[in-house]
N, C-alpha and C positions, 0 to 999 in steps of 0.2 A: 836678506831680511825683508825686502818687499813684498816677499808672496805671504805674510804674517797678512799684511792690511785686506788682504782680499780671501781669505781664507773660506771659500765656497758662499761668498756671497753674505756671511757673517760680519757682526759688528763688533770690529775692534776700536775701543776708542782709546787703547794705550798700550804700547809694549815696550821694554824695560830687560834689558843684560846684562845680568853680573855676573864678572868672569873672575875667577880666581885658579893660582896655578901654581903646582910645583916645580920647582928647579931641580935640577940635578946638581949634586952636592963635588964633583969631580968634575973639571974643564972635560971637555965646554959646558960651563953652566947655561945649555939651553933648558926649555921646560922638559919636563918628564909628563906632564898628566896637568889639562884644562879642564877645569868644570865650567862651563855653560848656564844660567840660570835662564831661563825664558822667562818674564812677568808676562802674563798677557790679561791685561783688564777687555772685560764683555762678559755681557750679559746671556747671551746666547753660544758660545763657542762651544765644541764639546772635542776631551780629551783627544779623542782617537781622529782630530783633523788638526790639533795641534801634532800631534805624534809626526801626520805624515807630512804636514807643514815644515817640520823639523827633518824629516828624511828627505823631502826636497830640495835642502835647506843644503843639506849635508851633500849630497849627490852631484846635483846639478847648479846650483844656485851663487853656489860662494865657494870664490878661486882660492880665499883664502884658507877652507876645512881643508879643501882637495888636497893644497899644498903641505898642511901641515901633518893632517892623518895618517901620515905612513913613518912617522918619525915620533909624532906626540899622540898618547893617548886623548882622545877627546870625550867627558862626559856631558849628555846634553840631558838638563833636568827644566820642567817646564812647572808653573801654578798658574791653575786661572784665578784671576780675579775679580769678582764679581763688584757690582758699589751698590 
């Protein structure tokens, strides 16, 4: 989630995760399906460096997508928000 703060040299002055997630209804009740919410407050950001911030994110970044994506659907939804 650190490469959010530095996202080509952009000013993020907030970001913000809401996850929410379905269970599977039959043991093992693990998750079936995470949705991701990305908040990212700035002024200046644009979509398409959040997108790959988020495919970084996903990839390389965090042992914990790596881990879970091949077992739990992950959806990654992102808003900027502007003040």
């Amino acid at each position: 989630m650190c490469y959010f703060k530095t996202i080509d040299g952009k000013n993020i002055s907030g970001l913000k995760v809401n996850a929410t997630g379905i269970r599977r209804e039959q043991p093992p009740t693990s998750f079936q399906k995470i949705t991701l919410e990305f908040v990212i407050s700035s002024e200046d950001v644009q979509s398409s460096e959040v997108e790959k911030a988020i495919k970084l994110t996903e990839e390389i970044y965090c042992p914990v997508w790596t881990m879970l994506k091949n077992n739990v659907k992950i959806i990654p939804e992102f808003r900027i928000v502007t003040q």
